[in-house]
C-alpha positions in Angstrom: -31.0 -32.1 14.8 -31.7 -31.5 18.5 -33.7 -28.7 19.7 -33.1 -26.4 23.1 -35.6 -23.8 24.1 -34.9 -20.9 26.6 -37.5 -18.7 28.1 -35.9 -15.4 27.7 -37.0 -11.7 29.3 -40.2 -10.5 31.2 -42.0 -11.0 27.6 -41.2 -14.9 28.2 -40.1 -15.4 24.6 -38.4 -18.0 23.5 -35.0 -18.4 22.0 -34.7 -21.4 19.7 -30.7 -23.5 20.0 -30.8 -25.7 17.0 -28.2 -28.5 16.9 -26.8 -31.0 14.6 -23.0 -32.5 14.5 -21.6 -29.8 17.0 -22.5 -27.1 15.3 -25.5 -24.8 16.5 -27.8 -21.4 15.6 -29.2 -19.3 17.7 -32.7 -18.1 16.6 -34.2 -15.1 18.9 -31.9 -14.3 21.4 -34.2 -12.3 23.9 -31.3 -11.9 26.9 -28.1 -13.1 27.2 -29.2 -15.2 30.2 -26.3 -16.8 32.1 -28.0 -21.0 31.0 -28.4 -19.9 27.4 -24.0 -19.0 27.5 -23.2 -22.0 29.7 -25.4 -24.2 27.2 -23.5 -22.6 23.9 -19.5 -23.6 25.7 -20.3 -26.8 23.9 -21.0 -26.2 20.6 -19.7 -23.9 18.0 -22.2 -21.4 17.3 -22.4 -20.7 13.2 -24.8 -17.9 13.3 -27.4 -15.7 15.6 -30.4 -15.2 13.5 -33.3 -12.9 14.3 -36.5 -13.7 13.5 -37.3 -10.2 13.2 -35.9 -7.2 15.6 -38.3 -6.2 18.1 -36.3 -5.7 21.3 -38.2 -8.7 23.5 -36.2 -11.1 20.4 -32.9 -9.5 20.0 -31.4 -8.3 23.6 -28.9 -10.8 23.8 -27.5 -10.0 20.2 -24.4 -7.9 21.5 -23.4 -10.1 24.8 -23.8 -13.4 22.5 -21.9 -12.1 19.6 -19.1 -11.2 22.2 -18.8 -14.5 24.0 -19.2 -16.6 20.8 -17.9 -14.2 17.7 -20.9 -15.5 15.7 -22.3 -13.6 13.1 -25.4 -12.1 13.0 -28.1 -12.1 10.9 -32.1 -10.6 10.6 -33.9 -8.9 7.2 -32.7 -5.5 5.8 -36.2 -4.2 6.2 -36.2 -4.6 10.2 -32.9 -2.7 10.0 -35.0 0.4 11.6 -36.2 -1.9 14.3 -32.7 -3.5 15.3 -30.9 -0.2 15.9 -33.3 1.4 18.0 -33.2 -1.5 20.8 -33.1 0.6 23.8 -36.0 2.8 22.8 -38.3 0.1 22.3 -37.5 -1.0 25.5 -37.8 2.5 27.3 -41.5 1.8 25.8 -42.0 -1.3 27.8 -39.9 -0.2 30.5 -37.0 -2.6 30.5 -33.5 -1.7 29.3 -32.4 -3.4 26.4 -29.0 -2.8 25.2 -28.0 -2.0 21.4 -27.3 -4.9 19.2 -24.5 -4.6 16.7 -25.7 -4.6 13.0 -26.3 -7.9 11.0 -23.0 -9.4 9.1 -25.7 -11.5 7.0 -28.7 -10.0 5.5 -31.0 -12.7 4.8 -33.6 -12.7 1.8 -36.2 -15.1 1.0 -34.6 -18.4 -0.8 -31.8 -18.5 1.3 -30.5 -20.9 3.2 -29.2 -21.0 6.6 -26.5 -24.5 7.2 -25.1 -26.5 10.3 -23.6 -29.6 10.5 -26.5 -31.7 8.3 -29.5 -29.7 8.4 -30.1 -26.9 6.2 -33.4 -24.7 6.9 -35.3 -22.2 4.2 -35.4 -18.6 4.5 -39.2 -17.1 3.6 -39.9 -13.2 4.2 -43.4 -13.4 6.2 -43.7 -9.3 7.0 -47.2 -7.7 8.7 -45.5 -8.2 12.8 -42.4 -5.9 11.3 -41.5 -5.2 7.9 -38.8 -8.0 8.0 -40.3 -11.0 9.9 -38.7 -14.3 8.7 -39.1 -18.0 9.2 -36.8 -20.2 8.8 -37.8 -23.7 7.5 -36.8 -27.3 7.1 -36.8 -30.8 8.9 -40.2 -31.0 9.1 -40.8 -27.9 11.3 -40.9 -24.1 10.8 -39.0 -21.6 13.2 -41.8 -18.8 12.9 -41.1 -16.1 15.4 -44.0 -13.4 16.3 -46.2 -14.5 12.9 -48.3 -17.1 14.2 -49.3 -18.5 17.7 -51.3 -21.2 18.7 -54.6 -19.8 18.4 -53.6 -16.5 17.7 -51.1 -14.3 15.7 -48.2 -11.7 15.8 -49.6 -8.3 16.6 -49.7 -5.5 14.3 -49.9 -2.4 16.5 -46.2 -1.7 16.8 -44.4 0.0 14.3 -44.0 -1.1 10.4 -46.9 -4.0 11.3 -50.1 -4.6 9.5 -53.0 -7.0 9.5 -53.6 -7.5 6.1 -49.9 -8.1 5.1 -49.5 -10.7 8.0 -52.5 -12.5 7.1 -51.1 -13.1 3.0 -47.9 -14.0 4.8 -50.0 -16.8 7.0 -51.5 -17.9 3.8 -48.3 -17.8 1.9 -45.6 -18.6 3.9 -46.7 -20.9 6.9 -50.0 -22.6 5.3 -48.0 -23.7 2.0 -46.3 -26.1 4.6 -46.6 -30.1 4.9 -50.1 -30.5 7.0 -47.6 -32.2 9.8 -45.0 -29.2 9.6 -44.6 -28.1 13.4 -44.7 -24.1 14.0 -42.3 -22.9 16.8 -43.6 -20.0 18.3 -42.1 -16.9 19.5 -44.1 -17.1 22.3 -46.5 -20.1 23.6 -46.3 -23.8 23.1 -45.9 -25.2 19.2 -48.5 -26.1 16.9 -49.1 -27.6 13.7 -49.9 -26.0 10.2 -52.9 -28.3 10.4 -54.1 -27.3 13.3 -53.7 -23.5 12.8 -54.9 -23.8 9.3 -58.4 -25.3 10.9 -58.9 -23.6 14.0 -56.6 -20.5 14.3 -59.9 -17.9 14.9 -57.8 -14.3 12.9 -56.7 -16.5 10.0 -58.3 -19.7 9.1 -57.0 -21.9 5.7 
């Protein structure tokens, strides 16, 4: 499985291409930026997943799903969250345009497949109501949850501090020690490391 990551939109979030065999997902697409589409003419593109649906994550939904007919896919609890796009971004002041809804909605103990690899679905609400990671191959895809030193915040609507922090304790620090945590935003880390040092939820 190769790995491509594009820094997407003012918020600088980034949008995960996984590969394997010619077949690719997109996790997190922020913007539709013009390299993200050149980069996806050479693979077939099985499915658009979002992490979870705050607008900085999902703004390229609609242009990708039009130049690639992939479908989409995000949590039926962010539902709320995906079809109100461009008034999140009217609160941030940039124009994000409306995403169509999901053709897949993903629960926990599913699994998401291309070509050889096959990653984990785990629910991991307290950033939005229907935050997911996606795991497998030795590395977690885990959105707005958990930073390097830090975590997902839990201002915005539907989030909460005490529900993110079981999710930390549940859903990323059950990992392998050596599992490697790809962040929303900021460079990866480790369970290990986040486990020991992370200074809002420690192990």
């Amino acid at each position: 499985m190769d790995i491509k990551i594009f820094q997407l939109t003012p918020f600088m979030m980034s949008c995960y291409v996984l590969s394997d065999e010619g077949e690719v997902i997109v996790i997190d697409p922020g913007e539709a930026a013009p390299a993200l589409l050149r980069y996806l003419q050479n693979y077939t593109v099985k499915l658009i997943v979002n992490t979870h649906c705050h607008c900085d994550h999902c703004g390229g939904n609609a242009e990708l799903i039009k130049e690639t007919g992939a479908p989409l896919a995000c949590h039926e609890d962010d539902l709320f969250l995906l079809r109100s796009l461009p008034q999140q971004g009217m609160m941030f002041g940039v124009p994000f345009p409306a995403s169509p809804d999901p053709d897949v909605l993903l629960k926990p103990g599913d699994t998401v497949a291309f070509g050889n690899t096959t990653l984990e679905v785990r629910h991991a609400p307290g950033h939005s109501p229907g935050h997911i990671i996606l795991c497998g191959a030795g590395a977690a895809w885990v959105g707005d949850v958990i930073f390097a030193g830090s975590i997902g915040r839990t201002d915005l609507p539907g989030g909460d501090f005490d529900q993110l922090a079981h999710s930390i304790h549940t859903q990323v620090y059950t990992l392998p020690d050596e599992t490697v945590l790809y962040c929303g935003h900021g460079p990866a880390t480790t369970v290990a490391e986040e486990r020991k040092t992370n200074p809002f939820v420690r192990g």
